[in-house]
MARMAR-661734 format. One line per field, with one value per residue (C-alpha): x, z, y; residue in one letter; residue number from 0. Coordinates in steps of 0.2 Angstrom, whole numbers. Each point is the difference from the previous one (the first is absolute). Layout:
X c(X ...)
Z c(Z ...)
Y c(Y ...)
aa c(a ...)
i c(NUM ...)
***
This chain:
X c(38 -7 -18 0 -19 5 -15 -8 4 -13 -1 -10 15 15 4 0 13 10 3 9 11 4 2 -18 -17 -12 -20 -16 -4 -19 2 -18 1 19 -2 15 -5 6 -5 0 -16 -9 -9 3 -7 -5 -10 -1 6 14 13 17 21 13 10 16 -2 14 2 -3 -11 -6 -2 -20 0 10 1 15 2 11 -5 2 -15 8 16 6 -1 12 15 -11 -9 -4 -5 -13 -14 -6 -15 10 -8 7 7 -13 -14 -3 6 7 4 17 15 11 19 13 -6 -1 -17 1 8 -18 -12 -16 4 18 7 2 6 -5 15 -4 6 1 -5 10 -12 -18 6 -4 5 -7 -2 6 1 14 5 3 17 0 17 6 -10 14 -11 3)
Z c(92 -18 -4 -11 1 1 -3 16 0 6 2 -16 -7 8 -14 -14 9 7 -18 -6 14 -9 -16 -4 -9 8 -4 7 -10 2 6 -8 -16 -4 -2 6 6 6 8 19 5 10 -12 -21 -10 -12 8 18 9 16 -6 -6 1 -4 -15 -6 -16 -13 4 -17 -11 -11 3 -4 5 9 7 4 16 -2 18 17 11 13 7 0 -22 -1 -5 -13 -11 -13 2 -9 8 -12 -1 -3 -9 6 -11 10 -2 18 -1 13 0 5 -2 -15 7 -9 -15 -8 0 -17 -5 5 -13 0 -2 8 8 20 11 18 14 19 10 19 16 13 13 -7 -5 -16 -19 -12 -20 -10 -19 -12 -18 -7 -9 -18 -3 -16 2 -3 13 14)
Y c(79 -6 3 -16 -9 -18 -14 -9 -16 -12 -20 -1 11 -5 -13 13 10 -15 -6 19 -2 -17 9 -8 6 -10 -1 -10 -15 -5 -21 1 8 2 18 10 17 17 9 -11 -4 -14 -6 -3 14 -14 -14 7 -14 5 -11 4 -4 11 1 7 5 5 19 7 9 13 20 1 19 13 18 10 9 17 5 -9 3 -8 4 -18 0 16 -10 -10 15 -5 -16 -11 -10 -14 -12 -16 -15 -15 -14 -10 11 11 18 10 19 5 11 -2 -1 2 7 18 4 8 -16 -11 -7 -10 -18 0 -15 2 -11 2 3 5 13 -8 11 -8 9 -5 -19 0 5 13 -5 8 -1 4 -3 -13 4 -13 -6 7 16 14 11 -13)
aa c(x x x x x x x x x x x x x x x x x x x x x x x x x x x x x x x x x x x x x x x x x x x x x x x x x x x x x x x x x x x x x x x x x x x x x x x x x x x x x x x x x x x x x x x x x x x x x x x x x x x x x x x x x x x x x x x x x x x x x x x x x x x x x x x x x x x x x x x x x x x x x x)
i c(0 1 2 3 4 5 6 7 8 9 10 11 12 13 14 15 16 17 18 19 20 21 22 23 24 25 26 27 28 29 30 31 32 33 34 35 36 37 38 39 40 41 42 43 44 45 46 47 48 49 50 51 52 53 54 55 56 57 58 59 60 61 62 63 64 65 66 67 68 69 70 71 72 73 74 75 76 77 78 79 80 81 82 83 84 85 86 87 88 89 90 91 92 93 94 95 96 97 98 99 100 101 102 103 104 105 106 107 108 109 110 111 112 113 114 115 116 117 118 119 120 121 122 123 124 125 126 127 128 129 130 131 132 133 134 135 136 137 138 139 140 141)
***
Protein backbone atom coordinates (compact mmCIF):
# COMPACT_ATOMS: atom_id res chain seq x y z
CA UNK A 1 0.00 0.00 0.00
CA UNK A 2 1.60 3.48 -0.88
CA UNK A 3 1.77 6.19 1.64
CA UNK A 4 1.23 8.85 -1.08
CA UNK A 5 -0.87 12.05 0.60
CA UNK A 6 -3.11 13.01 -2.12
CA UNK A 7 -5.15 16.58 -2.05
CA UNK A 8 -8.98 16.46 -0.71
CA UNK A 9 -10.86 17.36 -3.27
CA UNK A 10 -13.89 19.46 -2.59
CA UNK A 11 -16.91 21.15 -4.82
CA UNK A 12 -15.06 24.58 -4.58
CA UNK A 13 -11.97 22.37 -5.76
CA UNK A 14 -13.14 19.95 -8.06
CA UNK A 15 -12.61 22.08 -11.11
CA UNK A 16 -8.89 22.67 -10.59
CA UNK A 17 -8.37 18.89 -10.57
CA UNK A 18 -10.91 17.95 -13.22
CA UNK A 19 -9.02 20.42 -15.67
CA UNK A 20 -5.24 18.27 -15.02
CA UNK A 21 -7.13 15.18 -15.96
CA UNK A 22 -7.84 17.36 -19.18
CA UNK A 23 -4.23 18.21 -19.47
CA UNK A 24 -5.40 21.71 -18.08
CA UNK A 25 -4.09 24.42 -15.62
CA UNK A 26 -6.99 26.00 -14.59
CA UNK A 27 -7.36 29.33 -12.25
CA UNK A 28 -10.45 31.41 -10.64
CA UNK A 29 -11.09 34.54 -12.61
CA UNK A 30 -12.75 37.33 -10.37
CA UNK A 31 -16.30 38.16 -12.73
CA UNK A 32 -15.84 41.61 -10.65
CA UNK A 33 -12.32 42.54 -10.85
CA UNK A 34 -10.66 40.32 -13.53
CA UNK A 35 -8.16 39.21 -11.22
CA UNK A 36 -7.02 35.60 -11.74
CA UNK A 37 -5.99 33.93 -8.52
CA UNK A 38 -4.39 31.03 -6.86
CA UNK A 39 -4.69 29.82 -4.63
CA UNK A 40 -8.79 28.58 -4.62
CA UNK A 41 -10.64 30.51 -2.42
CA UNK A 42 -14.39 31.70 -2.13
CA UNK A 43 -13.73 35.01 -2.48
CA UNK A 44 -11.07 37.34 -4.64
CA UNK A 45 -8.09 38.25 -2.64
CA UNK A 46 -8.34 41.65 -4.52
CA UNK A 47 -11.64 43.15 -4.28
CA UNK A 48 -13.42 40.59 -2.14
CA UNK A 49 -16.35 39.90 -4.02
CA UNK A 50 -17.42 35.80 -4.23
CA UNK A 51 -17.44 35.64 -7.87
CA UNK A 52 -15.41 33.76 -10.26
CA UNK A 53 -15.08 31.12 -13.62
CA UNK A 54 -12.60 28.89 -14.52
CA UNK A 55 -9.79 29.27 -16.75
CA UNK A 56 -7.31 27.26 -18.53
CA UNK A 57 -4.56 28.87 -18.82
CA UNK A 58 -1.36 28.12 -21.16
CA UNK A 59 0.67 25.72 -18.79
CA UNK A 60 3.92 27.47 -18.64
CA UNK A 61 6.14 29.41 -16.67
CA UNK A 62 9.24 30.31 -15.05
CA UNK A 63 11.35 28.54 -12.00
CA UNK A 64 11.23 31.60 -9.28
CA UNK A 65 12.99 29.32 -6.73
CA UNK A 66 13.83 25.81 -5.82
CA UNK A 67 15.13 23.21 -3.48
CA UNK A 68 16.56 19.78 -3.96
CA UNK A 69 15.47 16.85 -2.05
CA UNK A 70 18.44 14.11 -1.81
CA UNK A 71 16.17 12.11 0.81
CA UNK A 72 12.68 10.66 0.62
CA UNK A 73 10.82 11.16 3.79
CA UNK A 74 8.31 9.17 2.65
CA UNK A 75 8.46 5.93 1.44
CA UNK A 76 6.27 6.72 -1.68
CA UNK A 77 9.39 9.40 -3.08
CA UNK A 78 12.24 6.49 -2.82
CA UNK A 79 12.24 6.11 -6.60
CA UNK A 80 12.43 9.97 -7.03
CA UNK A 81 15.57 11.01 -4.82
CA UNK A 82 16.57 13.62 -5.79
CA UNK A 83 14.07 15.37 -6.79
CA UNK A 84 13.33 19.25 -6.84
CA UNK A 85 10.39 21.12 -5.64
CA UNK A 86 9.96 24.52 -7.16
CA UNK A 87 7.87 27.74 -6.70
CA UNK A 88 6.75 28.27 -10.32
CA UNK A 89 5.69 31.61 -11.51
CA UNK A 90 3.24 31.31 -13.98
CA UNK A 91 3.30 32.95 -17.48
CA UNK A 92 -0.09 34.53 -16.19
CA UNK A 93 1.08 35.42 -13.00
CA UNK A 94 -0.20 32.79 -9.92
CA UNK A 95 2.47 30.52 -8.65
CA UNK A 96 2.28 27.20 -7.59
CA UNK A 97 4.95 24.87 -5.82
CA UNK A 98 5.41 21.57 -7.28
CA UNK A 99 7.91 18.92 -8.11
CA UNK A 100 10.17 19.24 -11.09
CA UNK A 101 9.91 16.09 -13.34
CA UNK A 102 12.05 15.31 -15.58
CA UNK A 103 14.88 17.25 -14.95
CA UNK A 104 18.19 16.66 -13.10
CA UNK A 105 18.20 18.58 -10.28
CA UNK A 106 21.59 19.75 -10.51
CA UNK A 107 20.72 20.69 -13.91
CA UNK A 108 17.69 23.48 -12.51
CA UNK A 109 18.24 27.27 -12.49
CA UNK A 110 16.20 30.20 -11.47
CA UNK A 111 14.37 31.58 -14.42
CA UNK A 112 13.93 28.30 -16.35
CA UNK A 113 11.19 27.72 -18.64
CA UNK A 114 8.57 24.91 -17.19
CA UNK A 115 5.80 23.76 -18.87
CA UNK A 116 3.16 22.11 -16.58
CA UNK A 117 2.26 18.17 -17.31
CA UNK A 118 -0.19 16.02 -14.91
CA UNK A 119 0.34 12.85 -13.50
CA UNK A 120 -3.43 11.19 -13.18
CA UNK A 121 -4.53 9.03 -10.16
CA UNK A 122 -7.01 6.77 -11.51
CA UNK A 123 -8.28 6.11 -7.92
CA UNK A 124 -8.63 9.74 -6.50
CA UNK A 125 -10.12 11.12 -9.92
CA UNK A 126 -8.06 13.70 -10.45
CA UNK A 127 -4.43 14.85 -11.84
CA UNK A 128 -1.23 16.07 -10.10
CA UNK A 129 1.04 19.10 -11.76
CA UNK A 130 3.78 18.76 -12.26
CA UNK A 131 6.56 20.96 -13.96
CA UNK A 132 9.25 20.29 -16.30
CA UNK A 133 11.86 21.92 -18.58
CA UNK A 134 11.05 23.50 -21.09
CA UNK A 135 13.83 21.92 -23.70
CA UNK A 136 14.59 25.25 -26.52
CA UNK A 137 15.02 23.88 -29.89
CA UNK A 138 18.50 24.21 -31.03
CA UNK A 139 19.86 24.01 -27.47
CA UNK A 140 22.83 21.18 -27.90
CA UNK A 141 21.80 20.08 -24.19
CA UNK A 142 18.22 19.17 -25.05
Amino acid sequence: MSDRILPTVTDLSRPFWEGGLAGELRFQRCTACGHLRYPIDTICPRCLDAGYAWEAVSGTGTILAFGTFRRAYRASWEDRVPYAVAIIQTTEGPRLIVDVVEADPDELHVDDPVEFVFEPVTEAGIAIPHARPVRVQGDPTT
